[in-house]
C-alpha positions as CSV (number, residue, x, y, z in Angstrom):
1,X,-181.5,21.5,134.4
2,X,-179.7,20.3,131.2
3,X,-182.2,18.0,129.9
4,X,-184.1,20.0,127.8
5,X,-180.8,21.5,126.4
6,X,-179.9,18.4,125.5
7,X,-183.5,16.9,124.0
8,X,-183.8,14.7,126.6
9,X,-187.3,14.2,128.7
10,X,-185.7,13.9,131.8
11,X,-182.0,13.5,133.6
12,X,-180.4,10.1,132.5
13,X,-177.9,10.0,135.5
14,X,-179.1,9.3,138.5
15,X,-177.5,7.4,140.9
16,X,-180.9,5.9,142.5
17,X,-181.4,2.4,141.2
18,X,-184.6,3.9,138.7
19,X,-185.3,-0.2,137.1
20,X,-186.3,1.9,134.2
21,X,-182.2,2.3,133.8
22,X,-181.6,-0.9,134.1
23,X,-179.0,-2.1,132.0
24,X,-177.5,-5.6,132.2
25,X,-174.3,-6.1,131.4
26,X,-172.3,-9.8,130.3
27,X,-171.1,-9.9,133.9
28,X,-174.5,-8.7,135.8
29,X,-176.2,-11.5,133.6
30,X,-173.9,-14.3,134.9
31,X,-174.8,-12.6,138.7
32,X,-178.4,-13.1,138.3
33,X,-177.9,-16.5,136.7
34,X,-176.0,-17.4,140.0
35,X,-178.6,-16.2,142.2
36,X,-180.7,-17.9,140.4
37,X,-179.4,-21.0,140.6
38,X,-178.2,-21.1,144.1
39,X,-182.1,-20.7,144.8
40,X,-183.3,-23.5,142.9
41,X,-179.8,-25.4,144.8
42,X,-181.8,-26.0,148.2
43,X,-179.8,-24.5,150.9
44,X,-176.3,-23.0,151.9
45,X,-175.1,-19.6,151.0
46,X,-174.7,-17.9,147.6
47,X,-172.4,-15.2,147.4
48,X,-172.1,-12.3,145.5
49,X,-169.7,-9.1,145.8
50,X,-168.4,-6.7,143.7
51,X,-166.9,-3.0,144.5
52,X,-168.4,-0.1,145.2
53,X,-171.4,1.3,142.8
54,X,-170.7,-2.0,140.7
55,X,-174.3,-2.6,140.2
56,X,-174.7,-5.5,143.0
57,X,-177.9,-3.6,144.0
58,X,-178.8,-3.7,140.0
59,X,-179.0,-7.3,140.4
60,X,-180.7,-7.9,143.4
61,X,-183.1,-5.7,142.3
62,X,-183.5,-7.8,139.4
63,X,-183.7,-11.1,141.0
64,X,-186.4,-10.4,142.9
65,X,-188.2,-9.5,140.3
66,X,-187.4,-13.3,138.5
67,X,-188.0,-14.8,142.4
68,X,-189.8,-18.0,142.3
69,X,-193.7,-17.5,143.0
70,X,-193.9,-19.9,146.1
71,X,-190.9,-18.7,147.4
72,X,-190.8,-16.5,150.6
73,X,-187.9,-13.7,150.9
74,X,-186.2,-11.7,154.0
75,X,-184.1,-8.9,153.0
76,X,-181.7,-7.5,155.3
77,X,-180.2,-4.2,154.6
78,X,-178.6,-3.2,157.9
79,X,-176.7,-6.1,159.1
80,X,-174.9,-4.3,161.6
81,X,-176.8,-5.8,164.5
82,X,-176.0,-8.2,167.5
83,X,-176.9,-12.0,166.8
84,X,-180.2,-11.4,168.7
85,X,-181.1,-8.2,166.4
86,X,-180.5,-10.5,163.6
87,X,-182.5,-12.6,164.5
88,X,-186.0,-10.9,165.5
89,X,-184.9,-8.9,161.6
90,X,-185.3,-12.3,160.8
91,X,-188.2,-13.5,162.3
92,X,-190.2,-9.6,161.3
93,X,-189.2,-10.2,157.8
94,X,-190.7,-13.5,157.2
95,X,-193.8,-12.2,159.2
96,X,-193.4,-15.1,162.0
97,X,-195.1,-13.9,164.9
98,X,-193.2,-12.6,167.8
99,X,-193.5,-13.0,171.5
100,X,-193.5,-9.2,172.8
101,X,-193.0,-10.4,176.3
102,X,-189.8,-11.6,175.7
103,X,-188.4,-8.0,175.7
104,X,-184.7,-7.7,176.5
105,X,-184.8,-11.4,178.1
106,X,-184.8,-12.5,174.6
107,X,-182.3,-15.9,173.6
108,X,-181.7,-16.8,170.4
109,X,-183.3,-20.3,170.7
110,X,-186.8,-17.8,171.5
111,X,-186.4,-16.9,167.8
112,X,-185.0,-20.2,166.3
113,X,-187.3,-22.4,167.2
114,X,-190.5,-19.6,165.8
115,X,-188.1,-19.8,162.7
116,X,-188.3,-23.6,162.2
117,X,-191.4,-23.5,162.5
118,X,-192.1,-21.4,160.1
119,X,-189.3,-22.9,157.6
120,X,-191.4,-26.4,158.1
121,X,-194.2,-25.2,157.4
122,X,-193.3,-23.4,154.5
123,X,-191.7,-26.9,153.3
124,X,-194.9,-28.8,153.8
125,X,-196.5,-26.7,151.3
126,X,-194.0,-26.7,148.9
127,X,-192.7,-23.5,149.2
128,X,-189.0,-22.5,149.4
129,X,-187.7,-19.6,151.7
130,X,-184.7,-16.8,150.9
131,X,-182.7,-14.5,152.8
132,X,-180.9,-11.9,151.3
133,X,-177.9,-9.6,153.1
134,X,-176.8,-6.7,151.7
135,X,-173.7,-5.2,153.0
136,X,-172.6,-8.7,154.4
137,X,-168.9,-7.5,154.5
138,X,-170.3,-5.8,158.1
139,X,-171.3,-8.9,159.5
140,X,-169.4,-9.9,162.6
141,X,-168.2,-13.1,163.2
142,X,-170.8,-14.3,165.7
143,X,-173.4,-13.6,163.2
144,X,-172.0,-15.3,160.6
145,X,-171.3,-18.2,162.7
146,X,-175.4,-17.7,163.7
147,X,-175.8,-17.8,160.3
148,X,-174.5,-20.9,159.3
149,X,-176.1,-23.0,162.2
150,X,-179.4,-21.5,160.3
151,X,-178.4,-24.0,157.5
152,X,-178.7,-26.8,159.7
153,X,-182.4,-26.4,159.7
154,X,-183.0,-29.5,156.9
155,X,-185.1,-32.1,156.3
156,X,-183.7,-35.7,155.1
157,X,-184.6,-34.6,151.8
158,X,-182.8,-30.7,151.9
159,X,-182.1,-27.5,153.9
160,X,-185.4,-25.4,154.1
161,X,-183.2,-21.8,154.4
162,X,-181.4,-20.5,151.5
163,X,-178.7,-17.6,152.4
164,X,-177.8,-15.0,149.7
165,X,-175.0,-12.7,151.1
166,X,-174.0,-9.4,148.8
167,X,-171.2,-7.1,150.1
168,X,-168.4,-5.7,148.6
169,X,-165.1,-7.4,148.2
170,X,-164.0,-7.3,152.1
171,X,-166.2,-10.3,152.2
172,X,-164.1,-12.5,150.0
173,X,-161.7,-12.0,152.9
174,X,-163.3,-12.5,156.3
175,X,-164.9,-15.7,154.7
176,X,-161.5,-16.9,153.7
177,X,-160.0,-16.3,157.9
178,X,-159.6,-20.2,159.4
179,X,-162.5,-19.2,161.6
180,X,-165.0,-19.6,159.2
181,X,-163.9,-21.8,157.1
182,X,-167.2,-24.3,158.0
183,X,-169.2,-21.6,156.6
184,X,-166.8,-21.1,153.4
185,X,-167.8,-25.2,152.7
186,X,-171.5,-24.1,152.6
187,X,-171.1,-21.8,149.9
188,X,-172.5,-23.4,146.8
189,X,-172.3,-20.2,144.5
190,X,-170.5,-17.4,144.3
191,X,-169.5,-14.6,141.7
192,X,-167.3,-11.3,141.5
193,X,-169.2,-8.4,139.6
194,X,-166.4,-7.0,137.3
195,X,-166.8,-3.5,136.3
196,X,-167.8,-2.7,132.9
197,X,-165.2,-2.7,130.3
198,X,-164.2,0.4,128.0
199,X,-167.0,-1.2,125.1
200,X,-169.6,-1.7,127.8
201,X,-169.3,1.6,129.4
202,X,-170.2,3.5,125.7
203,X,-173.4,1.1,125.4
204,X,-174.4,1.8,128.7
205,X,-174.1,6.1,128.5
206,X,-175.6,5.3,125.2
207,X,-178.1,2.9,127.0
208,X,-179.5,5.5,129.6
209,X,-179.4,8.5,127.3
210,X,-182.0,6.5,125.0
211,X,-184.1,5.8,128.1
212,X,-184.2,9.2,129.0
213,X,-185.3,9.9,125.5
214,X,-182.4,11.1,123.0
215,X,-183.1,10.1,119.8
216,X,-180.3,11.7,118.1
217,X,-176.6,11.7,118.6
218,X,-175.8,11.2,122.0
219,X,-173.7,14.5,123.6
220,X,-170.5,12.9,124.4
221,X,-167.6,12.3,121.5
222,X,-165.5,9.1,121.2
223,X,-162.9,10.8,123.3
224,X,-164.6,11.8,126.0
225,X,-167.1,7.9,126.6
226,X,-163.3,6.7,126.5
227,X,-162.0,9.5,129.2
228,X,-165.2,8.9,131.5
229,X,-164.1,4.2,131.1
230,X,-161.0,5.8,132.4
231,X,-162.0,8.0,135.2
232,X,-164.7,6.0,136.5
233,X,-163.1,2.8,136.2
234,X,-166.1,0.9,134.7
235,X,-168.4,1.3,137.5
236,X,-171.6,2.7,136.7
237,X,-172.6,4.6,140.2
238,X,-168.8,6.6,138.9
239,X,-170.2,6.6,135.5
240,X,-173.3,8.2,136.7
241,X,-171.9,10.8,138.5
242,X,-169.3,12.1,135.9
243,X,-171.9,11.8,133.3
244,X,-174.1,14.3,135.0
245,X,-171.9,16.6,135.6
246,X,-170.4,16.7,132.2
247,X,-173.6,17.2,130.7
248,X,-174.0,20.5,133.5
249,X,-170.8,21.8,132.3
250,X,-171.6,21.9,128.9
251,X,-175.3,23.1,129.3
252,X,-173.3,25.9,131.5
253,X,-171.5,26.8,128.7
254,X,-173.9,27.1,126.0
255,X,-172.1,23.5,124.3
256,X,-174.5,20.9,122.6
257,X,-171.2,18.3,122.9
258,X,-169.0,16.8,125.9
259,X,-165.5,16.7,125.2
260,X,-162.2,15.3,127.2
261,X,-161.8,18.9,129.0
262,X,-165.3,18.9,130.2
263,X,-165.1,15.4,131.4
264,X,-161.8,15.9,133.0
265,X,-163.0,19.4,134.4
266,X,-166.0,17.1,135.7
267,X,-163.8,14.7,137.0
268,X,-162.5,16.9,139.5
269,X,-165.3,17.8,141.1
270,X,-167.1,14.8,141.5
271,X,-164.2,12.4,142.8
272,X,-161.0,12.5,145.4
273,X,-158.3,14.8,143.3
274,X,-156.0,12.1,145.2
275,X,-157.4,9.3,142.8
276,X,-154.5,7.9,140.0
277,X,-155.5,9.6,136.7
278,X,-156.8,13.0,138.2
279,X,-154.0,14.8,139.7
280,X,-153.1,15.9,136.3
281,X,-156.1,18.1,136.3
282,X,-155.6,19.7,139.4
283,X,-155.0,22.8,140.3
284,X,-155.9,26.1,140.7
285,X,-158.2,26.2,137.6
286,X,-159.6,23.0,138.4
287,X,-163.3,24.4,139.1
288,X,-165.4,26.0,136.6
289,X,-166.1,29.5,138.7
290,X,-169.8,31.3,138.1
291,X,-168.9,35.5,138.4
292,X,-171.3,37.2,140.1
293,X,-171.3,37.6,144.2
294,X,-174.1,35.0,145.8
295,X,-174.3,32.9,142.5
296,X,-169.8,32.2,142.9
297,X,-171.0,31.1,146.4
298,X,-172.4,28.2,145.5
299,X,-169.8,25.7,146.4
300,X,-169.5,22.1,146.0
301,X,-170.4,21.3,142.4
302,X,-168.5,24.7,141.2
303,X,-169.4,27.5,139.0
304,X,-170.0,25.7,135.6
305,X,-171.0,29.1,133.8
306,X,-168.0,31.2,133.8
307,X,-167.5,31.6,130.1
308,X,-171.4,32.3,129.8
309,X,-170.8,35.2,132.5
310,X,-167.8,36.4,131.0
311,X,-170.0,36.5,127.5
312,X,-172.4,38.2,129.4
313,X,-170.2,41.2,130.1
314,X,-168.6,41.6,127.4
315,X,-172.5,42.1,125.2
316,X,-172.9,44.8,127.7
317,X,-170.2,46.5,126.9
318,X,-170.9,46.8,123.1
319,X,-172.9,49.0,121.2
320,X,-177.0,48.5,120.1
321,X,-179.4,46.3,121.0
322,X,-177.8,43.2,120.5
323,X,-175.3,43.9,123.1
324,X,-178.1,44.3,125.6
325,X,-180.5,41.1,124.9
326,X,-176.8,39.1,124.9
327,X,-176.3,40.5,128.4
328,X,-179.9,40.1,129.7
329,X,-179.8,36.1,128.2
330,X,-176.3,35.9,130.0
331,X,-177.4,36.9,133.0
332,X,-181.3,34.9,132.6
333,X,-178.8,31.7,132.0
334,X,-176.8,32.4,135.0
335,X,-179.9,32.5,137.0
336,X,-181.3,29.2,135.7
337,X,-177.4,27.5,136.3
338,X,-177.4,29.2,140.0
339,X,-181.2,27.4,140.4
340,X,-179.8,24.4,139.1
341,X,-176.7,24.3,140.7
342,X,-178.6,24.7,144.1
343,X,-181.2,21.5,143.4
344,X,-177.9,19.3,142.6
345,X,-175.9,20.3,145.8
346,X,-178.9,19.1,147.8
347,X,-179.5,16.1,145.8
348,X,-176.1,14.8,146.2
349,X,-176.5,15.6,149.5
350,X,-179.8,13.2,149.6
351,X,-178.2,10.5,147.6
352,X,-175.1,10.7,149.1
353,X,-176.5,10.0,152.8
354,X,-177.8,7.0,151.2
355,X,-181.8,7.6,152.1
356,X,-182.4,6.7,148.5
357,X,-180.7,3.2,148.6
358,X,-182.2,2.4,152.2
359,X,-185.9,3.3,151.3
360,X,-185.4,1.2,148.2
361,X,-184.8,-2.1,150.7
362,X,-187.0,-1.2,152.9
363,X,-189.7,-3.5,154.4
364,X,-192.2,-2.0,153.0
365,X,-190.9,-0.5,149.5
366,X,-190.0,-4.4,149.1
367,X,-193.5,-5.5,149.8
368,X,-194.4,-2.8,147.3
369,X,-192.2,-4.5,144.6
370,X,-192.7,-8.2,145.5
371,X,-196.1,-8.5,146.6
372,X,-198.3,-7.6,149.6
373,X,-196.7,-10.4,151.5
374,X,-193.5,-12.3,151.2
375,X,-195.2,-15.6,151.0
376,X,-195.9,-16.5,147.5
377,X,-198.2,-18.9,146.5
């Protein structure tokens, strides 16, 4: 791949949450601060949203990290699920025992009351307990209406079940319908995850490049960190993907720095052509296009060495040695862009079915990062 090309130690743009990226903007700070404090509130709902690839995941990532030690954490990932299926998520997160004989004769009273129990307990020995919903935007309204009759499990002193719901803006909305509005009175924080503005989006490229171990000037001009805020609209996952592919073009093409054109060319591969700002580049000649049979018919990410395999050609042509070592390099190159070319299309492929993102939140990859157990004590 690029990095070498480029002096780094390995590729600075993945879109996997890596917390070795992790880069914490003005507005992901206030996030965490809110989550944060709606912990330490005792009980209701916090809420957090933000767009798409806005870095909501980035900050839930960090908070657990900052999670009180006798605190006990759910984390839901997949919230499309009947009030029932909820629940027993519920109950299997916390670790509460479960009676198998309940089978598909299951209320939701058969996990409540397990619940309580374990939510008293917990209390009694000072410890506090979290659950955490990603993608709350796909909760139905039963479930949110489940939800909230959670935070009526209290003491005289406070509630013993804090709610943290992240989802993208939709959620704003469907809390706001007159339906839920007894839920919207239990929401004691909440915060909107901006996208980064056109200064935040330089130190961030700048940011992961360093991480990924330039040294040295970083590969992009003024021009072109201002033509990525642009096109990727201040949101990092969008940042990400443009920024890798810029850096492929110009590795493609010999070039040790990313201008507009490669940014824009990049642009047009990575995101919807339909998208305000990139019709303009568009066209026929939108796609860089590798020569040369089986290596043109790699499609998706386009043929980023056309100008090397054009070069190519032409040193064969010419007379002496020279002409032939330019046409075997051109042709070595166009074998390592075709291998390379061939790993992306089937990591975007990976990312893009979002294994990545669901093994992060999964049960056990959350134990792995929190602790053996959820209880903390």
């Amino acid at each position: 791949m690029y990095a070498e090309h480029f002096g780094l130690k390995r590729e600075p743009f993945s879109i996997a949450p890596d917390p070795r990226y992790l880069f914490m903007s003005e507005h992901h700070r206030e996030a965490l601060a809110h989550l944060l404090y709606g912990v330490r509130g005792g009980g209701g709902f916090v809420l957090l949203t933000g767009e798409i690839g806005a870095g909501k995941t980035t900050v839930c990532r960090c908070f657990l990290e900052q999670v009180p030690k006798r605190c006990n954490v759910a984390y839901i990932f997949n919230p499309k699920q009947t009030v029932i299926e909820l629940m027993k998520s519920i109950c299997e997160e916390f670790h509460i025992p479960i009676d198998e004989t309940l089978a598909r004769g299951a209320t939701v009273k058969d996990f409540v009351d397990p619940l309580n129990a374990f939510l008293l307990q917990a209390h009694a020995a000072g410890q506090s307990s979290v659950l955490i919903i990603d993608e709350a935007q796909n909760l139905s309204t039963d479930v949110l209406e489940q939800l909230r009759l959670l935070t009526n499990l209290e003491t005289n002193e406070r509630k013993l079940l804090q709610i943290i719901l992240i989802g993208q803006p939709e959620l704003r909305d469907k809390l706001a319908r007159p339906e839920l509005e007894q839920l919207a009175q239990r929401v004691t924080a909440r915060f909107h995850l901006e996208p980064l503005n056109e200064n935040e989006t330089a130190h961030y490229i700048k940011h992961r490049l360093s991480v990924a171990g330039m040294s040295g000037l970083i590969p992009f001009d003024r021009e072109a960190r201002k033509r990525i805020h642009e096109l990727a609209r201040g949101i990092p996952r969008r940042i990400n993907l443009l920024c890798d592919r810029a850096l492929l073009g110009a590795y493609a093409t010999g070039r040790d720095r990313v201008d507009r054109a490669i940014v824009d060319k990049a642009a047009g591969e990575v995101f919807d052509t339909r998208e305000p700002g990139l019709r303009t580049i568009t066209g026929p000649r939108r796609r860089w296009l590798i020569g040369g049979g089986a290596v043109g018919a790699i499609a998706g990410v386009g043929g980023v060495g056309a100008r090397i395999a054009r070069g190519g050609r032409g040193g064969a042509g010419g007379a002496g040695g020279a002409g032939v070592e330019a046409a075997a390099e051109a042709e070595a190159r166009k074998g390592r862009i075709a291998k390379a070319l061939t790993s992306e299309r089937t990591r975007f492929r990976r990312v893009q079915s979002g294994a990545n993102i669901r093994h992060l939140f999964s049960s056990s990859a959350l134990r792995s990062a929190t602790g053996s157990s959820r209880r903390r004590s």
